[in-house]
DSSP file (Angstrom, degrees, kcal/mol; ACC not computed):
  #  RESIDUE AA STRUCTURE BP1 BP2  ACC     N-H-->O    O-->H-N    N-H-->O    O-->H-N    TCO  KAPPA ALPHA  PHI   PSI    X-CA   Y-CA   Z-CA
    1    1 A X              0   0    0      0, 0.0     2,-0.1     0, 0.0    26,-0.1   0.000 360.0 360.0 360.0  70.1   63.7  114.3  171.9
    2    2 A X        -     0   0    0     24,-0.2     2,-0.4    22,-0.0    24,-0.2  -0.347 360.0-176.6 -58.4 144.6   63.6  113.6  175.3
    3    3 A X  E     -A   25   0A   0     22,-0.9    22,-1.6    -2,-0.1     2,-0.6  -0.997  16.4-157.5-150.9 159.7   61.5  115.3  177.9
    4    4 A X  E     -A   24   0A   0     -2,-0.4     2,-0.4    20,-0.2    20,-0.2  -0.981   9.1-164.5-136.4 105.4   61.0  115.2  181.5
    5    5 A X  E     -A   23   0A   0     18,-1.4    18,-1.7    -2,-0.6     2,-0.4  -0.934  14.6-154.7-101.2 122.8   57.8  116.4  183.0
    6    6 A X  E     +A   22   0A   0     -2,-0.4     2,-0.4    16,-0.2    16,-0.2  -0.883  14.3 177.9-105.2 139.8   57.9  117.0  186.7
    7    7 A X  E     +A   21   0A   0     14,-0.6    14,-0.9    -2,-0.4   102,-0.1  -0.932  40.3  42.7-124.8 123.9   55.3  117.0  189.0
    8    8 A X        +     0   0    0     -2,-0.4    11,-0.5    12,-0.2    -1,-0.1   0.531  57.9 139.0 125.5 -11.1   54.1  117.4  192.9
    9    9 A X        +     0   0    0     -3,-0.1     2,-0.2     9,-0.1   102,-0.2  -0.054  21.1 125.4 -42.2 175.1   56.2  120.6  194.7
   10   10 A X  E     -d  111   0B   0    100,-2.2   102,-2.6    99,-0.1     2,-0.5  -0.879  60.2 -69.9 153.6-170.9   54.4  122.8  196.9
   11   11 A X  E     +d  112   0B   0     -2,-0.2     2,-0.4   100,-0.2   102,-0.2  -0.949  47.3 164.0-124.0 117.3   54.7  124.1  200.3
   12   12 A X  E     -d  113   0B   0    100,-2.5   102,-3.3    -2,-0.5     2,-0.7  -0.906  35.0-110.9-131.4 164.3   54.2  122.1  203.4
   13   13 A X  E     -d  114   0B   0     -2,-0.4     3,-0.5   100,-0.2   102,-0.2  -0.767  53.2 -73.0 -90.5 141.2   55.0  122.6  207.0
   14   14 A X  S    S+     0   0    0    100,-1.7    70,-0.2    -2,-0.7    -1,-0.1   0.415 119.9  28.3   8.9 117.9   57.7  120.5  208.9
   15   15 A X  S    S+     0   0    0     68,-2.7    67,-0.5     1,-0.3    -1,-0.3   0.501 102.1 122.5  89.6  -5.2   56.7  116.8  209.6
   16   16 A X        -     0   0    0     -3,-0.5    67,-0.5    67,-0.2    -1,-0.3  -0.190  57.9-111.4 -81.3-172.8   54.6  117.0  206.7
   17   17 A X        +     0   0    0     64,-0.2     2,-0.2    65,-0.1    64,-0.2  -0.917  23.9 179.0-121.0 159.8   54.4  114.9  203.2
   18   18 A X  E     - B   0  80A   0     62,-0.9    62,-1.0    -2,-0.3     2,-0.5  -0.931  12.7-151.0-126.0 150.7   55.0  115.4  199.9
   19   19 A X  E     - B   0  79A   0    -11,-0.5     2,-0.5    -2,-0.2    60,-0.2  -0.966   9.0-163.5-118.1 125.9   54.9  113.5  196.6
   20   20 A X  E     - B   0  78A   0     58,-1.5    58,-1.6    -2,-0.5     2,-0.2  -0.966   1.5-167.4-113.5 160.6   57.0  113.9  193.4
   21   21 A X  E     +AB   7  77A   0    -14,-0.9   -14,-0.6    -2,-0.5     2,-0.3  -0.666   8.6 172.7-128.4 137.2   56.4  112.7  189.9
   22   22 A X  E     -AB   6  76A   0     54,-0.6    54,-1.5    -2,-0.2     2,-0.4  -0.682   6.0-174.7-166.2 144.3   58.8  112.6  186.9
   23   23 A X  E     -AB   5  75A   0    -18,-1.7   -18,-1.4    -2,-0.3    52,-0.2  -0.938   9.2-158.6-130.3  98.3   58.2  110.9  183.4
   24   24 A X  E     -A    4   0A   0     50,-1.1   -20,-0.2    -2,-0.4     2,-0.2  -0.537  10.2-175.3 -60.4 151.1   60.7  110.7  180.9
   25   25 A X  E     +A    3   0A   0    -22,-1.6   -22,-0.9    -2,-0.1    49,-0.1  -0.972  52.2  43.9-125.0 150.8   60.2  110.2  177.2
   26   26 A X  S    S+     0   0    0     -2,-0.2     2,-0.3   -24,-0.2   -24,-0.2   0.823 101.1  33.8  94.5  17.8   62.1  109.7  174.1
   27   27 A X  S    S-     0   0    0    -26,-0.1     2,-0.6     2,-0.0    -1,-0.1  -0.797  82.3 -89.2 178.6 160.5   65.0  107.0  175.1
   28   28 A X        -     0   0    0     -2,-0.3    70,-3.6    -3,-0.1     2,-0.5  -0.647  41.6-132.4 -85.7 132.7   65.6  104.4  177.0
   29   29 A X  E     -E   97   0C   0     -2,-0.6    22,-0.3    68,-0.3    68,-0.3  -0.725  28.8-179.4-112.3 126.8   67.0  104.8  180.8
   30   30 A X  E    S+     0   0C   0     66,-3.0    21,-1.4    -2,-0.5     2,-0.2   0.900  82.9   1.6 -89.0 -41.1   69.7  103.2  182.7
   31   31 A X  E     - F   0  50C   0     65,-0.3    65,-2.8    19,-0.2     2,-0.2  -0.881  52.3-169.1-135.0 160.3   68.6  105.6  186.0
   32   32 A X  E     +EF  95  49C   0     17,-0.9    17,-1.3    -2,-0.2     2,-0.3  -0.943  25.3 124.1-147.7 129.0   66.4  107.9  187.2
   33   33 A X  E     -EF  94  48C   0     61,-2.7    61,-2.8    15,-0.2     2,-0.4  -0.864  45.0 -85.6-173.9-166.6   66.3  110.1  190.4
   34   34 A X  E     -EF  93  47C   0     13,-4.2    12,-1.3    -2,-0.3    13,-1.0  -0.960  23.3-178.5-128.8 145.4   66.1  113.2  192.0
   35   35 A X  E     -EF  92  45C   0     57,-1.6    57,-0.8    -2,-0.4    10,-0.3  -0.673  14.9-147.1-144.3 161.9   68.5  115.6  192.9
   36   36 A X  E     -EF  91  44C   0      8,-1.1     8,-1.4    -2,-0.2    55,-0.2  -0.964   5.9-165.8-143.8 162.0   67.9  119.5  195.1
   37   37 A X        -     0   0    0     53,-1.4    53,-0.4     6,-0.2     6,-0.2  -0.692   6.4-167.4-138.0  59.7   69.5  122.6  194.9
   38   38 A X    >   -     0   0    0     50,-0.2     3,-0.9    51,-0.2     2,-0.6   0.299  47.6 -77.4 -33.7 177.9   68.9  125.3  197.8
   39   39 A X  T 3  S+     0   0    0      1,-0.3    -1,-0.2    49,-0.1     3,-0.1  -0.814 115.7  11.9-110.6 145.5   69.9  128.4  197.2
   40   40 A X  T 3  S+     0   0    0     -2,-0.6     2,-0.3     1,-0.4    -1,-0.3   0.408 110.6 101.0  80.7  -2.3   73.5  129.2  197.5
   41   41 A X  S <  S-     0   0    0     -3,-0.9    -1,-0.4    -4,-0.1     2,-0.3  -0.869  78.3 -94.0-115.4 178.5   74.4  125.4  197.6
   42   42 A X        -     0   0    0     -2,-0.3     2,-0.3    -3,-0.1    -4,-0.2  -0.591  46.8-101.7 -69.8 134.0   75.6  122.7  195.3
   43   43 A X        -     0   0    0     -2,-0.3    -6,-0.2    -6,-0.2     2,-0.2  -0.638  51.0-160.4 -47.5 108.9   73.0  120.5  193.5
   44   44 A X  E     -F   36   0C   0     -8,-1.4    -8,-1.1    -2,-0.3     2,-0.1  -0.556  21.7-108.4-116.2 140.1   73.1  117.2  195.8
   45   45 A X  E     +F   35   0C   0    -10,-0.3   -10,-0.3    -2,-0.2    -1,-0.2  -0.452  34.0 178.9 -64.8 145.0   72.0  113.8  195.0
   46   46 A X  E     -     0   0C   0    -12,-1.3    12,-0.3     1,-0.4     2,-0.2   0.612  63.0 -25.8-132.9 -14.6   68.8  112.9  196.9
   47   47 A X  E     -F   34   0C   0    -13,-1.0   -13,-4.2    10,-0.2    -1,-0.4  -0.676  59.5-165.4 163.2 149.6   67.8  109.3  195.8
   48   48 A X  E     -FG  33  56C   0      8,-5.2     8,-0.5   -15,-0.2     2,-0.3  -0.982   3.2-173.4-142.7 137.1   68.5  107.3  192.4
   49   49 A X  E     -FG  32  55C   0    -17,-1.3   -17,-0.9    -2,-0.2     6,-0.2  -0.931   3.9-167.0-130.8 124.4   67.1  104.4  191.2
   50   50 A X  E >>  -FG  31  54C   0      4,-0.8     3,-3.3    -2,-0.3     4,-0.7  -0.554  38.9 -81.4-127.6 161.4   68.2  102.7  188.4
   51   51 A X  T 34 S+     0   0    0    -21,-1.4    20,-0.2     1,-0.4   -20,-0.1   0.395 126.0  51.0 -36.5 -28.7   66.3   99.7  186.2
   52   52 A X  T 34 S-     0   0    0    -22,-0.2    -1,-0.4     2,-0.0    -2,-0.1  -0.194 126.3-108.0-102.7  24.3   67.0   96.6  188.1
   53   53 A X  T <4  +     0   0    0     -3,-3.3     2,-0.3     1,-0.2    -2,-0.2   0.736  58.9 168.1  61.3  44.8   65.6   98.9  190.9
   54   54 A X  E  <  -G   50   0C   0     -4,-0.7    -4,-0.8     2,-0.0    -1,-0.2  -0.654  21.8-151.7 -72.1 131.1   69.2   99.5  192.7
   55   55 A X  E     +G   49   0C   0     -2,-0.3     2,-0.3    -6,-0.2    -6,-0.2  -0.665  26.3 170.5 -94.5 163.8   68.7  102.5  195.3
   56   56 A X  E     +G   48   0C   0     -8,-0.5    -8,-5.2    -2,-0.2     2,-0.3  -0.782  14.9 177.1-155.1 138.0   71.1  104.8  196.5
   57   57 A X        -     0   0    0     -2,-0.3   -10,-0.2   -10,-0.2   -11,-0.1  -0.995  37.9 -89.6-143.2 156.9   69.7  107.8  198.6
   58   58 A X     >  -     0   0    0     -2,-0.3     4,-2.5   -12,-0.3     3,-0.4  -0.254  32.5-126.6 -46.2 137.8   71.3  110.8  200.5
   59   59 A X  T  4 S+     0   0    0      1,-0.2    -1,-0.1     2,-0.2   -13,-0.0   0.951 116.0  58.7 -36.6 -57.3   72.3  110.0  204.4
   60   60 A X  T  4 S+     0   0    0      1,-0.2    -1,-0.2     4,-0.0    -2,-0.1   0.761 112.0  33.6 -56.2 -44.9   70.3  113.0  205.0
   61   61 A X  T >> S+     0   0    0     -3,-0.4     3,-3.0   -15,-0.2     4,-1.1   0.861  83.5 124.5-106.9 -57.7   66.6  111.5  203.3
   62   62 A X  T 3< S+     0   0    0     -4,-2.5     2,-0.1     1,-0.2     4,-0.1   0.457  80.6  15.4 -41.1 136.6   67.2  107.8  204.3
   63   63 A X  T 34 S+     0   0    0      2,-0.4    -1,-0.2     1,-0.1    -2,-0.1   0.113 127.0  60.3  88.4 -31.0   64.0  106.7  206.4
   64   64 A X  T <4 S+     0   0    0     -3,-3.0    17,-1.1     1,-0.1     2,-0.3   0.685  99.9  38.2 -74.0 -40.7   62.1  109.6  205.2
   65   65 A X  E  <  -C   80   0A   0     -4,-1.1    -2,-0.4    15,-0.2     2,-0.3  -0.864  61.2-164.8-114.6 160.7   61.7  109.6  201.7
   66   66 A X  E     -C   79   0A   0     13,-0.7    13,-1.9    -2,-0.3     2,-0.4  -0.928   9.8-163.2-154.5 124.6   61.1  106.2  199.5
   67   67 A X  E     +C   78   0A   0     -2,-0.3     2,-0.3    11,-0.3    11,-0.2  -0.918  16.0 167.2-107.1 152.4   61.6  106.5  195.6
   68   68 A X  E     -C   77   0A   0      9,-1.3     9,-5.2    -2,-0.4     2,-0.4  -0.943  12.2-158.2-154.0 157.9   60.3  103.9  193.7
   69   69 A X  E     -C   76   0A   0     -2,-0.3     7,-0.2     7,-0.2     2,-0.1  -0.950  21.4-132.3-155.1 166.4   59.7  103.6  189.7
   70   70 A X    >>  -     0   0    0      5,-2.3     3,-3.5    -2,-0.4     4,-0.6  -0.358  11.3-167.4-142.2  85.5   58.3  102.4  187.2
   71   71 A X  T 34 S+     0   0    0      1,-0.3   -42,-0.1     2,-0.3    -1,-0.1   0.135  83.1  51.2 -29.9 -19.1   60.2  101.2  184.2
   72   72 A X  T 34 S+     0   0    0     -2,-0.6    -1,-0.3     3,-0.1    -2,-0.0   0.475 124.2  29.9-110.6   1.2   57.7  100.7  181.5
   73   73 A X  T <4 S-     0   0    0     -3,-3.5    -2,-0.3     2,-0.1   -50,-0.1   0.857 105.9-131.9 -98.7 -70.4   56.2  104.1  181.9
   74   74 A X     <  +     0   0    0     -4,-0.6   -50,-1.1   -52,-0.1     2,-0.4   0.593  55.3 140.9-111.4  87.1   59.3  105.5  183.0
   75   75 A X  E     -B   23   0A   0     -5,-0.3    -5,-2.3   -52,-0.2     2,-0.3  -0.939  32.7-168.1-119.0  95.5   58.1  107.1  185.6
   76   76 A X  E     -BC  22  69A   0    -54,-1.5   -54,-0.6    -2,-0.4     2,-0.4  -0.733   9.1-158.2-114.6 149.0   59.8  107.6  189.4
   77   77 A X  E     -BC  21  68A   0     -9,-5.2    -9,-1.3    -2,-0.3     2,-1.0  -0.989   8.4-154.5-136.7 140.3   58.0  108.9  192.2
   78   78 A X  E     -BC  20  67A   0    -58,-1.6   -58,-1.5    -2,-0.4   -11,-0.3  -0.807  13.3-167.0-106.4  84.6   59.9  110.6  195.5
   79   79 A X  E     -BC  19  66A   0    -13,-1.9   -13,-0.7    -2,-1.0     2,-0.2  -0.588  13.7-162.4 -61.9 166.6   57.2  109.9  198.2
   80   80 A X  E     -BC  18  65A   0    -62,-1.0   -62,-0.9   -15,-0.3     2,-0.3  -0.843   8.1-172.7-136.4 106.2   58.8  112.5  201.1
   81   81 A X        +     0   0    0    -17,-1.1   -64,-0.2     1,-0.3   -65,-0.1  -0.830  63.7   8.0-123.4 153.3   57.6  111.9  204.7
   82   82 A X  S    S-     0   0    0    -67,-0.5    -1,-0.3    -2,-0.3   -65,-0.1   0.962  80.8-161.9  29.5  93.4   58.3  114.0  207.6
   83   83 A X        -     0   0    0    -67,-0.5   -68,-2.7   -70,-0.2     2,-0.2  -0.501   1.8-152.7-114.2 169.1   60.1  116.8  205.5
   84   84 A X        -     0   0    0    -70,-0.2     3,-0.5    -2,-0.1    30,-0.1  -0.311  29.5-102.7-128.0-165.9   62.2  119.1  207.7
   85   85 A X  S    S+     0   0    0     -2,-0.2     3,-0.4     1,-0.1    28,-0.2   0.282 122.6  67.3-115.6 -10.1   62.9  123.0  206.7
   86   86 A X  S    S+     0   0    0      1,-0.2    -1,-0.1     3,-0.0    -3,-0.0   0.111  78.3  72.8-110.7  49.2   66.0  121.9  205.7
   87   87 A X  S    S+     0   0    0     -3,-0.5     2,-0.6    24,-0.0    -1,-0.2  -0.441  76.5 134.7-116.3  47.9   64.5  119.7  202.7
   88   88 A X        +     0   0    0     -3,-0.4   -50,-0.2    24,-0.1    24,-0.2  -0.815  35.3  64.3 -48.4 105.3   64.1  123.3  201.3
   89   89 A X  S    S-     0   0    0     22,-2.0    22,-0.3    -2,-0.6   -51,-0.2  -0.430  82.0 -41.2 156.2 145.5   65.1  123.7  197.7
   90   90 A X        -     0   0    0    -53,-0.4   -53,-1.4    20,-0.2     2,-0.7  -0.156  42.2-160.9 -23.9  83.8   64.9  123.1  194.2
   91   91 A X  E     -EH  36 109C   0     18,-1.0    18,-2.4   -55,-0.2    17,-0.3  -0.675   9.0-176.9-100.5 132.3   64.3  119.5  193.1
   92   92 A X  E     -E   35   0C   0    -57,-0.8   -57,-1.6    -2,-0.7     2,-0.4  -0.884  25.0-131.5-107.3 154.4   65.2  118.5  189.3
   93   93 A X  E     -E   34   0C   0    -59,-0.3    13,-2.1    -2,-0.2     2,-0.4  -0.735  24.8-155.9-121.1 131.3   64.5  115.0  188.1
   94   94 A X  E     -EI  33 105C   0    -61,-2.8   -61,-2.7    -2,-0.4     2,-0.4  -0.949   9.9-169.6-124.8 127.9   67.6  113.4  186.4
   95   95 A X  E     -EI  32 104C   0      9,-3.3     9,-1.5    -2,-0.4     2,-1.0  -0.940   9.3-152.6-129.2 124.6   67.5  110.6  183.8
   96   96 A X  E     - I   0 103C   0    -65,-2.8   -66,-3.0    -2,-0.4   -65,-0.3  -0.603  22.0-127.5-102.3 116.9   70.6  108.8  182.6
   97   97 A X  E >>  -E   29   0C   0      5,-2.0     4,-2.3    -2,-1.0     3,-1.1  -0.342  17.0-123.8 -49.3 128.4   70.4  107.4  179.2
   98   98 A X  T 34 S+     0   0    0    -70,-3.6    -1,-0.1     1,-0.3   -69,-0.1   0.799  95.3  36.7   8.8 -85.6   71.2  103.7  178.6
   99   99 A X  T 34 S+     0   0    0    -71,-0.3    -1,-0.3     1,-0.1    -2,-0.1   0.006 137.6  10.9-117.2  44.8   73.7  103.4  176.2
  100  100 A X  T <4 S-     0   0    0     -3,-1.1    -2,-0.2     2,-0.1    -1,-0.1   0.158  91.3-119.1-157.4   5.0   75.7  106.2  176.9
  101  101 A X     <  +     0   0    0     -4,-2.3     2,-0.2     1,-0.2    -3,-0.1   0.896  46.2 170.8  40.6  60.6   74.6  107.9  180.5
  102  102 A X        -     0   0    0     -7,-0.1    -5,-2.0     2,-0.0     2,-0.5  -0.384  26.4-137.5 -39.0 139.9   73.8  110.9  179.1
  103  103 A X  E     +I   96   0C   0     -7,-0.2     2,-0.3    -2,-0.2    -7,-0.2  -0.920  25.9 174.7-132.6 150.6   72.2  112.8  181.5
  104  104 A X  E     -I   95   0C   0     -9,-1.5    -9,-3.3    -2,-0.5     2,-0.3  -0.905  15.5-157.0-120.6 150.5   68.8  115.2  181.0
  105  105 A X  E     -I   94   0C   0     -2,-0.3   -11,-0.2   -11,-0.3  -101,-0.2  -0.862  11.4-121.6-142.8 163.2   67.2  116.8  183.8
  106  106 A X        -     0   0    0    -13,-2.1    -1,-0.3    -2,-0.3  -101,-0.1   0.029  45.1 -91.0 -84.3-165.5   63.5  118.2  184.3
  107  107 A X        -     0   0    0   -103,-0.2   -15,-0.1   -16,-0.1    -1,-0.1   0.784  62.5-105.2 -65.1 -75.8   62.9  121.5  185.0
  108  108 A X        -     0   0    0    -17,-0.3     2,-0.6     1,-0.0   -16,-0.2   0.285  24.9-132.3 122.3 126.5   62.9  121.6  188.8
  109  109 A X  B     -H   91   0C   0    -18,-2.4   -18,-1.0   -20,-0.1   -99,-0.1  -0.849  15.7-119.2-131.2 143.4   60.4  121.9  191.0
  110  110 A X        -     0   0    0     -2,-0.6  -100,-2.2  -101,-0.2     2,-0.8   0.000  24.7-174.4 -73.3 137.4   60.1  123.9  193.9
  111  111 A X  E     -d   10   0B   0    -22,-0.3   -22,-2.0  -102,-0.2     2,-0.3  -0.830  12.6-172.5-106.8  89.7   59.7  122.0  197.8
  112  112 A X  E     -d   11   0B   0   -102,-2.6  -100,-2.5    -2,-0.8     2,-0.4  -0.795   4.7-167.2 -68.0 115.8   59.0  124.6  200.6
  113  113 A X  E     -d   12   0B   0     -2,-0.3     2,-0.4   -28,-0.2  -100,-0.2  -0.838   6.4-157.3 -98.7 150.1   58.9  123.6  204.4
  114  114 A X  E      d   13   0B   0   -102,-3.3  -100,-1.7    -2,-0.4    -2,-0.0  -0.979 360.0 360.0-106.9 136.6   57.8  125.6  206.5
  115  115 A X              0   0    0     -2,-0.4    -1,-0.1  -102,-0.2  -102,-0.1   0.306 360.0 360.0 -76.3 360.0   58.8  125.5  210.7
């Protein structure tokens, strides 16, 4: 039974910060990371970090936003700094199982910038 509780949307104005949260339960996980979804686009990768704390983030995010985790909770957190109005959208927290990279995804929660 895995589950993914996500935490830490809201609305802030341009040049502001945000935090996100996600905790998996219920397997063990090879990655964990965050993905967003405006509306009317494709759901885009936004930073991934996987156990041996390999990074990969969007072009777009690099230098603003920092993921970091924490592997015996398993637990990732998307700090966001300077957020722009086009980090608008729908972020879901995605977690890739172990031993077969399954993948389960949160809920989604919503990030509003404002200009």
């Amino acid at each position: 039974q895995v589950q993914l509780v996500e935490s830490g949307g809201g609305l802030v104005q341009a040049g502001g910060s945000l935090r996100l949260s996600c905790a998996a339960s219920g397997s063990i996980f090879r990655s964990m990371g965050w993905y967003r979804q405006a509306p009317g686009k494709r759901r885009e990768l936004v930073a991934a970090i996987t156990r041996g704390s390999i990074i990969n983030y969007a072009d777009s995010v690099k230098g603003r936003f920092t993921i970091s985790g924490d592997n015996a909770r398993n637990t990732v957190y998307l700090q966001m700094n300077s957020l722009k109005s086009e980090d608008t959208a729908v972020y879901y927290c995605n977690a890739k199982v172990l031993i077969n990279d399954y993948d389960y995804w949160g809920q989604g929660t919503q990030v509003t910038v404002s200009s």
